[in-house]
C-alpha positions as CSV (number, residue, x, y, z in Angstrom):
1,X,224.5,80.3,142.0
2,X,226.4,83.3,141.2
3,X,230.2,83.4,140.6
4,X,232.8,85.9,140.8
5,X,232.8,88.0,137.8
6,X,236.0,87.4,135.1
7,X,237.1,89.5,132.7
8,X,237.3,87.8,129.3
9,X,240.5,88.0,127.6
10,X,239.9,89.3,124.0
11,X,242.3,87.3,121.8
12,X,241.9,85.1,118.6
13,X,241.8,82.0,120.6
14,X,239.1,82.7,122.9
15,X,236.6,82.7,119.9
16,X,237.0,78.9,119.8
17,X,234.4,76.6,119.5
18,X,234.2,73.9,122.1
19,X,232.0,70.9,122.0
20,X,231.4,69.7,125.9
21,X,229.7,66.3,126.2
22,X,228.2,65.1,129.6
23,X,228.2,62.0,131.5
24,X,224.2,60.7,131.1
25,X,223.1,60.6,134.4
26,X,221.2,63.5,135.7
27,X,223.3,64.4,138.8
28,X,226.6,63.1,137.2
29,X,225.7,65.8,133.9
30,X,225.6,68.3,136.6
31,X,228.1,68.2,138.9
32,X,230.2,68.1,135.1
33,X,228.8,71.4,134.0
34,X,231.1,72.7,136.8
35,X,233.6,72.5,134.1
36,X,231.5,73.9,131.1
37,X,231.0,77.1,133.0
38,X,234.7,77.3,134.1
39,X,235.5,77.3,129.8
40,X,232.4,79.7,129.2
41,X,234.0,81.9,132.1
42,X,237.6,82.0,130.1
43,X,235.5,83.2,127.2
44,X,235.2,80.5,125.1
45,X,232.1,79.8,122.8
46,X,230.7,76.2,124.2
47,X,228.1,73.9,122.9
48,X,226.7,71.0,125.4
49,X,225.5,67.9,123.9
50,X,223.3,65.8,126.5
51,X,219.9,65.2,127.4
52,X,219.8,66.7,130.5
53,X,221.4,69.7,129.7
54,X,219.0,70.6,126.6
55,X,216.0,70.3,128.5
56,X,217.9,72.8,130.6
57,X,218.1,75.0,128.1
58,X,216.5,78.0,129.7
59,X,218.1,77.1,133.0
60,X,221.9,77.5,131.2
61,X,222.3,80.9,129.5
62,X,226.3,80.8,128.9
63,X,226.0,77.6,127.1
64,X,224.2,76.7,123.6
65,X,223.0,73.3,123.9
66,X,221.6,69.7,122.3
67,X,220.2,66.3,122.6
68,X,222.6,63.5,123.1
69,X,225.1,62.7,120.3
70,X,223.5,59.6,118.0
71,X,226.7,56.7,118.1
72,X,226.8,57.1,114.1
73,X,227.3,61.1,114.6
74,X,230.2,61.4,116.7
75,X,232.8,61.4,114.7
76,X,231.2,63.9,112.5
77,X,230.2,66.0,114.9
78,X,233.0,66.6,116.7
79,X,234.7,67.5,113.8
80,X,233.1,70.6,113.5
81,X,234.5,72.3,116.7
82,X,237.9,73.6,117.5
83,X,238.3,71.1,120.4
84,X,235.8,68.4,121.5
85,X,236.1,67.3,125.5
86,X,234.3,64.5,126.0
87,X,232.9,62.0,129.2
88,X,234.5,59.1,128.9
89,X,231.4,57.3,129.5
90,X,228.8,59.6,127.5
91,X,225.8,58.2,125.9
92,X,226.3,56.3,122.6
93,X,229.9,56.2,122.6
94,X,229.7,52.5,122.9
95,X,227.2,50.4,120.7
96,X,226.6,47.4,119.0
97,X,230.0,46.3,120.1
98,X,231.8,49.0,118.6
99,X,233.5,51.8,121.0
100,X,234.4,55.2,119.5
101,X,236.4,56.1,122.2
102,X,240.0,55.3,121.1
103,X,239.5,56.9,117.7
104,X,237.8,60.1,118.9
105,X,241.2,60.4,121.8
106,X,243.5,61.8,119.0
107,X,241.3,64.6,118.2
108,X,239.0,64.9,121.4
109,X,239.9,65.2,125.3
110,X,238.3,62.9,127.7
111,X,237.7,63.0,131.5
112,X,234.9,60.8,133.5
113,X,234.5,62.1,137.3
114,X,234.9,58.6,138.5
115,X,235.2,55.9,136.1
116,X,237.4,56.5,133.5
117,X,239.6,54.2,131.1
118,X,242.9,55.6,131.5
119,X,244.1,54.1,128.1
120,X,242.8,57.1,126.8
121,X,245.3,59.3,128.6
122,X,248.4,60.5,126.0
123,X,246.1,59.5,123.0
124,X,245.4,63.1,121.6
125,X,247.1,64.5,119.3
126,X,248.0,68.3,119.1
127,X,248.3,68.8,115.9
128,X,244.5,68.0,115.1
129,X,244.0,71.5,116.4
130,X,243.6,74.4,114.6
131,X,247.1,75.9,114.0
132,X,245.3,79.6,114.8
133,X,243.7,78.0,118.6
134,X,246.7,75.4,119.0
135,X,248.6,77.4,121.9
136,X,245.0,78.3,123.4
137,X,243.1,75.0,123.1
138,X,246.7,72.6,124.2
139,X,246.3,73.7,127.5
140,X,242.9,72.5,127.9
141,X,243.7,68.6,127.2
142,X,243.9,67.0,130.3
143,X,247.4,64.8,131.0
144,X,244.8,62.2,133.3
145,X,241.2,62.6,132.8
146,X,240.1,61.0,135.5
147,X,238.3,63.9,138.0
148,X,237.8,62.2,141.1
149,X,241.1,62.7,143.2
150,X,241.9,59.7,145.8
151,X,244.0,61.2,147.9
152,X,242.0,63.8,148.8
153,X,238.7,61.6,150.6
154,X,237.2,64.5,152.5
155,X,236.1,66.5,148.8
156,X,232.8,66.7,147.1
157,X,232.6,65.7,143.4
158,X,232.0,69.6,143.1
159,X,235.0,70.8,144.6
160,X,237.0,67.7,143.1
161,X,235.8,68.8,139.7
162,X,236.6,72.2,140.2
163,X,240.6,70.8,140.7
164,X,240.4,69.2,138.0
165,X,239.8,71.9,136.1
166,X,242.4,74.1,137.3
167,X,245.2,70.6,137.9
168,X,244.4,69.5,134.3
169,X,243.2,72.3,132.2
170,X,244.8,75.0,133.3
171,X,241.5,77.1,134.5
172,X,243.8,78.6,137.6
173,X,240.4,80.7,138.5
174,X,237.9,78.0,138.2
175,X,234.7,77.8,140.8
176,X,232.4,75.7,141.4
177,X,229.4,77.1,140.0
178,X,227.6,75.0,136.9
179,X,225.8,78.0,135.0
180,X,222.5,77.2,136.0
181,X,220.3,80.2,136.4
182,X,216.9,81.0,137.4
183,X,214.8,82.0,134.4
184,X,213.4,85.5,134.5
185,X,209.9,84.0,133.7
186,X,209.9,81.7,136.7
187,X,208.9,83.7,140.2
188,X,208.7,82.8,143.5
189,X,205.4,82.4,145.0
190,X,206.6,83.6,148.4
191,X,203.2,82.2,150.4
192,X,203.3,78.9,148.8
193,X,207.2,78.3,149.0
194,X,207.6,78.7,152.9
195,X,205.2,75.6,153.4
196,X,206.2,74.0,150.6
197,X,207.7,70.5,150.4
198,X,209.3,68.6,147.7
199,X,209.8,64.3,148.5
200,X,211.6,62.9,146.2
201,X,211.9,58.9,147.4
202,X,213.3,57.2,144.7
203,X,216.6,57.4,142.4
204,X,218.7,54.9,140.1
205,X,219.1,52.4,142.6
206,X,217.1,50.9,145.0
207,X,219.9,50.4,147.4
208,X,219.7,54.1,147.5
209,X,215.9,54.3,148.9
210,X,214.5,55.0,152.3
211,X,211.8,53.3,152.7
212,X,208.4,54.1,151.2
213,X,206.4,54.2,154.2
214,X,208.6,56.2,156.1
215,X,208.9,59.3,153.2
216,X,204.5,58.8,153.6
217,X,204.7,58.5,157.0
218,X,207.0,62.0,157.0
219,X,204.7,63.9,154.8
220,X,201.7,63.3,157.2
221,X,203.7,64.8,159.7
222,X,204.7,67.8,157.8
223,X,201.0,68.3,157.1
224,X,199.8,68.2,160.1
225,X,202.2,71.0,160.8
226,X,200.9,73.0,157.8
227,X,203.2,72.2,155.2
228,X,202.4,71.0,151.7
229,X,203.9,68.5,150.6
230,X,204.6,67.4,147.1
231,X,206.2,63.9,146.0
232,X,207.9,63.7,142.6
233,X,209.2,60.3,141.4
234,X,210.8,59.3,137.8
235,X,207.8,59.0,134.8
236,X,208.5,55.4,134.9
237,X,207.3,54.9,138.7
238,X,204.4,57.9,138.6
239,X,201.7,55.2,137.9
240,X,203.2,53.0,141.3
241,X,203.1,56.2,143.3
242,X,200.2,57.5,143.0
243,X,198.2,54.0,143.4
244,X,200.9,54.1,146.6
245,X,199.7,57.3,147.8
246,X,196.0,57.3,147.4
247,X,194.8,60.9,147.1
248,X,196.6,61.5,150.3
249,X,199.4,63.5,148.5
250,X,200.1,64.9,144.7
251,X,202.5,63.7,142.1
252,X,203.7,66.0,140.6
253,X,204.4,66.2,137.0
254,X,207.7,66.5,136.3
255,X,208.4,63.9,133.0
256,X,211.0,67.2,132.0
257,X,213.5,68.2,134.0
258,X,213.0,71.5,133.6
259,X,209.9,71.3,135.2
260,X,211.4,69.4,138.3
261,X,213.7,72.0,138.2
262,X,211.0,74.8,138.3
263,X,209.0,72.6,141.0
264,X,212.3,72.3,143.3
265,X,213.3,76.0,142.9
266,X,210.1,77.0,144.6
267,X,210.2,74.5,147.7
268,X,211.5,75.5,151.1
269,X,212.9,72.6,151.2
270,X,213.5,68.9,149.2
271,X,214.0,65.6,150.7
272,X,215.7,63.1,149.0
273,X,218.0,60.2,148.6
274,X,221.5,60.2,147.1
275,X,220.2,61.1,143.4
276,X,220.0,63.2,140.8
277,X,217.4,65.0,141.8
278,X,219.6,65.7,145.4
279,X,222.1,67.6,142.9
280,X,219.3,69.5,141.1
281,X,217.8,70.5,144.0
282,X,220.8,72.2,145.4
283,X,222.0,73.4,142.0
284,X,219.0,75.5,142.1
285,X,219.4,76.9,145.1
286,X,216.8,74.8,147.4
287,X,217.3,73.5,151.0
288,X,218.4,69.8,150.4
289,X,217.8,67.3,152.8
290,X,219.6,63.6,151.7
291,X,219.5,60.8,152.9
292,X,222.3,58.4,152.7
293,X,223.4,55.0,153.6
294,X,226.9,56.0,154.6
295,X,227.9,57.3,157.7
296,X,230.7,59.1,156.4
297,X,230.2,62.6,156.7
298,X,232.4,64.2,154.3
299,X,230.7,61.2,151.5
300,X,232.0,62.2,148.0
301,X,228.8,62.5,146.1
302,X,226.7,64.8,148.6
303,X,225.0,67.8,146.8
304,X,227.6,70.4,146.5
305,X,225.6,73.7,145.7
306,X,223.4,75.6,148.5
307,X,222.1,74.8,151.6
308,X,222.6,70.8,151.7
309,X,222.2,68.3,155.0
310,X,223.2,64.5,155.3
311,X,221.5,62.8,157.3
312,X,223.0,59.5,157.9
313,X,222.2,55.9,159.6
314,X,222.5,56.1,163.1
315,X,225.0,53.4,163.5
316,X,227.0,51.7,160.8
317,X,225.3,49.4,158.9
318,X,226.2,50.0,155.6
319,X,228.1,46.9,155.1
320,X,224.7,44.6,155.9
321,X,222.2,44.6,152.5
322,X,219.0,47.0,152.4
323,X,219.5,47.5,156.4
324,X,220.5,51.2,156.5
325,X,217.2,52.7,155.8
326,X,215.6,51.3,159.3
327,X,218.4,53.3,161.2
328,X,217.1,56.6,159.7
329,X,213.7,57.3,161.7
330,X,211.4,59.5,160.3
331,X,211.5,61.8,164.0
332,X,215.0,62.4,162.9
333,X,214.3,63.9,159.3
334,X,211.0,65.6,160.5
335,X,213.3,67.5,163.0
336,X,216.0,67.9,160.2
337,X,213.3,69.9,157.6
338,X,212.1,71.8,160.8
339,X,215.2,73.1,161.3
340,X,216.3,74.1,158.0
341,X,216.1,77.7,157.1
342,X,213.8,79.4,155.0
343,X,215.1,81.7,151.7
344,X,214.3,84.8,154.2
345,X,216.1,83.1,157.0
346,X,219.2,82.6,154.6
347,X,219.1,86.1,153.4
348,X,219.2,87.8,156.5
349,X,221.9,85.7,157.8
């Protein structure tokens, strides 16, 4: 996950301090350090505030970072930075009937990649900068915060984000690379990584799911070809799994995410649904297999890091409920992980 090297420009306004605040959602938080990095890249000093992100920590290197922002601390958080830029629809911004958002907009710059409240557009006010960062930090407030770009239906959320940043802040050389990192303590065990296999079958909506049986079903295969495969579900649904699986496969132990992050960065490959654990997986550099119920193949929210398949319903049936994961046969994925190339493989290529 390596970008181009920049060469930070040594003025006064690149020591400014920038408060970044995620979306909540695992892959959403993500794809939205895309434009973290992009600021740490211009050489500015950036905090992220978000669950997901601190238990990153060691995973993200550029970027200090914290839990979520408590509803009653917003205000007075944000205060402290040069320039807060904010997800419209962050944890805790909302509560109890009370919404922050529209006094937070004259001082702080919101963008949401896909659901955004666009009365928040033209609310900040320039002058709430600091006179010293004012002709730095302007730039950086986005005229429309919403990232997602319509017109445009054949992008990821990646490379829509990484648009975004150069169409609304001004980052003319921004990539698409999110900051995470491999920590120096975690290594590679090169035997156990080439017959190693992450399934992850759940996510945030059960709409999203293949069916149970069939990610089983797919595992006995894979271990009868000499593959070891490991399942990893959400802490909430470890108890169901394992009860589900019987002894016949592990769960592994992954109630942090930077241990599923660890777990996925060693696997030769990770099958998955459309989740966050799809976008980890491929933000780490893994072989990501994902299964969707679309049969678009250029559908926005695919993993956008890496070495990332679709694989899709064989005939549209999206439109008919819970249907789609019966036209996805478990000879068709089997094939899919055989195919996919190992690190060495992707090295020598």
């Amino acid at each position: 996950m390596r970008g181009k090297e920049v060469n930070l420009v040594n003025t006064p306004g690149k020591n400014a301090r920038l408060l970044f605040v995620p979306p909540g959602k695992l892959g959403d938080s993500l794809i939205s350090l895309v434009i973290a990095n992009n600021l740490v890249r211009e050489g500015f000093d950036v905090t992220v505030r978000g669950e997901f992100p601190h238990q990153l920590d060691q995973w993200l290197p550029g970027f200090k970072t914290g839990p979520n922002i408590d509803h009653d601390d917003y205000e007075k958080i944000t205060r402290k930075y040069d320039l807060s830029i904010i997800d419209s629809q962050a944890p805790n911004l909302q509560q109890g009937g009370v919404d922050l958002r529209p006094n937070l907009a004259r001082h702080s710059a919101f963008f949401s990649l896909a659901h955004y409240e666009t009365s928040l557009d033209g609310q900040f006010d320039p002058q709430t900068l600091p006179a010293e960062f004012q002709r730095t930090l302007q730039p950086l407030v986005p005229h429309h915060g919403l990232v997602r770009n319509h017109q445009d239906l054949s992008a990821s959320m990646v490379s829509h984000t990484v648009q975004f940043c150069r169409r609304e802040m001004n980052l003319l050389n921004a990539d698409s690379v999110n900051g995470i990192k491999l920590p120096s303590e975690i290594q590679k065990n090169e035997g156990l990584a080439k017959k190693l296999i992450v399934i992850s079958p759940t996510s945030g909506k059960l709409k999203k799911n293949w069916l149970p049986d069939r990610f089983i079903a797919l595992a006995d295969h894979l271990h009868q070809k000499g593959y070891f495969c490991v399942f990893t579900v959400a802490p909430s649904e470890t108890a169901s799994w394992k009860r589900r699986l019987a002894g016949r496969f592990s769960v592994a132990d992954t109630a942090r995410v930077s241990a599923l992050a660890t777990l996925l960065s060693k696997a030769s490959a990770v099958v998955c649904n459309d989740s966050g654990t799809a976008h980890l997986a491929s933000a780490v550099g893994a072989s990501t297999i994902c299964l969707i119920s679309s049969r678009d193949r250029f559908f926005e929210w695919r993993p956008g890091w890496g070495n990332s398949t679709l694989i899709m319903p064989s005939i549209p049936v999206k439109s008919i409920f819970n249907i789609w994961p019966y036209f996805i046969s478990v000879r068709r994925v089997l094939d899919q992980v055989m195919r996919t190339p190992t690190e060495e493989t992707l090295r020598k290529s």
